[in-house]
BADOBA-434216 format. One record per residue (C-alpha): x, y, z. Coordinates in steps of 0.25 Angstrom, whole numbers, padded with zeros to 4 digits, always signed. Layout:
! BADOBA-434216
XYZ;...
END
This chain:
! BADOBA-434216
+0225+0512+0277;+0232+0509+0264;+0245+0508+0270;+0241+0499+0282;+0234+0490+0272;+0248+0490+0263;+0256+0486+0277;+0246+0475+0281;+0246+0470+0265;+0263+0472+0265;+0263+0465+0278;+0254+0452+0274;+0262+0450+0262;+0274+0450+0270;+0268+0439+0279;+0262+0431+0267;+0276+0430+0260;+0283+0425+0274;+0271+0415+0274;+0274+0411+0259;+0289+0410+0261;+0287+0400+0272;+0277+0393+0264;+0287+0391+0254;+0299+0390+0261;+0292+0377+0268;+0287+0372+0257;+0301+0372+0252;+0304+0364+0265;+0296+0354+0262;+0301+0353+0248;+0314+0348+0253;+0318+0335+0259;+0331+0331+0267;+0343+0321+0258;+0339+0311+0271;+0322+0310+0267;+0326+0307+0252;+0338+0298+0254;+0347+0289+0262;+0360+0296+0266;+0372+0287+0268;+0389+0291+0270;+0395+0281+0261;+0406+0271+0265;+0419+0273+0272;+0428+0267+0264;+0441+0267+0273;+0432+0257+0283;+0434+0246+0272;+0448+0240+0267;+0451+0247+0254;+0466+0244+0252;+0463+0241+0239;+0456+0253+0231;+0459+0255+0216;+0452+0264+0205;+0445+0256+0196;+0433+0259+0183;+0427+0246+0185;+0415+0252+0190;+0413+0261+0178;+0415+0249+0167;+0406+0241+0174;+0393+0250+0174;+0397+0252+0159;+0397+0238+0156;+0384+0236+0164;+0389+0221+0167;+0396+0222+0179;+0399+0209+0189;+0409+0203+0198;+0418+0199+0186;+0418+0214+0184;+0429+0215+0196;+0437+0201+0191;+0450+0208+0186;+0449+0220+0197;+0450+0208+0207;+0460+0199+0200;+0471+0212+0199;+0466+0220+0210;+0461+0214+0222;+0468+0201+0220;+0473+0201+0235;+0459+0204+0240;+0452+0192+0247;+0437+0189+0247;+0435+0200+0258;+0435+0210+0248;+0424+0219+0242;+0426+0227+0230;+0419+0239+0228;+0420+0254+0222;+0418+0266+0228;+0414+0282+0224;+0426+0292+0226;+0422+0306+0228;+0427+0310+0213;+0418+0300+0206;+0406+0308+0211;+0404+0320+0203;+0392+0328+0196;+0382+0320+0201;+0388+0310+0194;+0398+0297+0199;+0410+0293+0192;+0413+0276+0192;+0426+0278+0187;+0432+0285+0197;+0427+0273+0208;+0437+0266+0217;+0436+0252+0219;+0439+0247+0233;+0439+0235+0242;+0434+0231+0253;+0435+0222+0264;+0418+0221+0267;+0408+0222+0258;+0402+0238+0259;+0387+0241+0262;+0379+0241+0253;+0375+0256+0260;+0387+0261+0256;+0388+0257+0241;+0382+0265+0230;+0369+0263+0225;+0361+0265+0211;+0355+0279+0215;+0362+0282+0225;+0369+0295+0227;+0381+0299+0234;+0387+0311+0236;+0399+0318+0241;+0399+0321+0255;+0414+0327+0255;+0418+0343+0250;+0410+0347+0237;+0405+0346+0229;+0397+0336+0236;+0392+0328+0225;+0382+0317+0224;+0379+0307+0212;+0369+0297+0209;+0375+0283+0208;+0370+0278+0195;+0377+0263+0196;+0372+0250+0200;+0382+0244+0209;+0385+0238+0224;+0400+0239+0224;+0402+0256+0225;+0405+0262+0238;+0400+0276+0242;+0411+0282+0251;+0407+0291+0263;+0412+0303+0256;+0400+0302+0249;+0385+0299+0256;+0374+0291+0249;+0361+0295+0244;+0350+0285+0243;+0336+0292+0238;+0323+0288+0244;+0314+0287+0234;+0308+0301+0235;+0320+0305+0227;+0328+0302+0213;+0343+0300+0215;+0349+0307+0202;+0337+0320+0205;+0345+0321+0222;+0359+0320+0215;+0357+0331+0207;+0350+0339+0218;+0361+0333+0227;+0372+0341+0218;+0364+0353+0218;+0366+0367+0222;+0354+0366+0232;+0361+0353+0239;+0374+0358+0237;+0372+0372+0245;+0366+0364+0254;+0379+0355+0257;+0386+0366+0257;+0380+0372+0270;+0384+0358+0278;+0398+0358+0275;+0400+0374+0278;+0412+0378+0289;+0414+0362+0289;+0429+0359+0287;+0428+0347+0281;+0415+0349+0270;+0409+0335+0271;+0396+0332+0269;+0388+0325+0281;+0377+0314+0279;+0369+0319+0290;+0371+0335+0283;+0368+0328+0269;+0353+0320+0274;+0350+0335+0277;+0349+0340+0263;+0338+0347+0259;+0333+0341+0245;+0320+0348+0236;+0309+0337+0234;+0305+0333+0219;+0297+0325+0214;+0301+0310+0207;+0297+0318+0194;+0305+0331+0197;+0316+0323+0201;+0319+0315+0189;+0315+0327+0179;+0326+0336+0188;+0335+0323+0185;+0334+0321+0172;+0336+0336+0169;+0349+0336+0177;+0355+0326+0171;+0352+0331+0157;+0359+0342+0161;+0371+0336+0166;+0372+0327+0151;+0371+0343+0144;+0381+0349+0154;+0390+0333+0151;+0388+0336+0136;+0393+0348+0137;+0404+0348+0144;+0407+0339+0135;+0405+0345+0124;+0415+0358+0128;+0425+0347+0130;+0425+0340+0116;+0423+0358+0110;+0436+0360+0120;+0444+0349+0114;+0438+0352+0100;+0445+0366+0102;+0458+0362+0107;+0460+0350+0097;+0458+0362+0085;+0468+0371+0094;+0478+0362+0093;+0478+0361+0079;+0479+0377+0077;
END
């Protein structure tokens, strides 16, 4: 009798745990949300489509935002030595190389500068909170664009991120960079030869939901941590050169 009532107790608590477990597995479900309900998905440009025989490096970009007093005049003498033989058909613009985007982070000094015969959507140029990220081999990282301009081009190695509401920019790039996200891009591009990235395959990524509050609490903590891991860096940097400067000496 005992042993009957031990089988029919060991055989309940089986069915009760398979019962929890799908509770819980679809409430992790519903927890989770496609890229494609909390943001617009976008390729960026394809820049051989416009006429770029003139394409030079230039840091122009970077000194503007410093001197937070950027204009036209801010082109005058890139237009008077450069683009001299350019007529009034000509837009000038920069646009994101794969290098500048690193770490969650995008580098202006390594932007090219371009022109144009047409002017450029405006769907394909970045945007203050934006985010791109790369959509060729990895690491495929994605940054937040943290300038206010209409003249950047985002090229179609890179997609573009625009969050609805629901979501904070800087909180999804940092989950965007992730281990959880990155696995998950991993999986599309196995026993591809070439591993690129597809929009379709990237609206397809599944993202855990947060709250506003959570969100900027998760944001604010990894930045924080990205300004100690910056510092010290840094700091082994400076001790290393501290070292070798007393080496030489000896």
């Amino acid at each position: 009798m005992n042993e009957k009532r031990a089988n029919s107790e060991r055989t309940n608590n089986k069915i009760n745990k398979r019962i929890n477990n799908k509770k819980f597995n679809n409430e992790r479900i519903r927890n989770k949300v496609n890229l494609r309900d909390i943001a617009n998905i976008s390729s960026g440009l394809v820049l051989n489509r416009f006429d770029l025989s003139k394409s030079i490096k230039s840091n122009k970009f970077n000194e503007s935002i410093i001197s937070n007093n950027f204009n036209e005049s801010s082109f005058d003498d890139l237009n008077s030595s450069e683009f001299s033989d350019r007529n009034q058909n000509s837009f000038k613009y920069y646009y994101i190389p794969q290098k500048s985007v690193f770490d969650n982070n995008i580098d202006s000094n390594t932007f090219e500068t371009i022109v144009t015969n047409k002017k450029v959507e405006n769907k394909y140029l970045a945007h203050y909170k934006d985010i791109i990220i790369k959509l060729t081999p990895p690491p495929y990282n994605a940054a937040v664009v943290d300038f206010k301009r209409n003249d950047v081009i985002v090229p179609s190695n890179f997609a573009i991120i625009r969050v609805k509401d629901e979501f904070i920019s800087v909180f999804l790039a940092y989950v965007l960079n992730g281990p959880n996200v990155k696995k998950q891009l991993r999986r599309l591009v196995e026993g591809t030869n070439i591993p690129i990235i597809k929009i379709n395959n990237l609206k397809d990524i599944k993202i855990k939901k947060r709250s506003s509050y959570k969100q900027i609490e998760y944001a604010k903590l990894f930045y924080l941590l990205d300004i100690r891991k910056e510092l010290l860096l840094r700091k082994i940097e400076l001790e290393d050169k501290l070292k070798d400067n007393i080496l030489s000496k000896l």
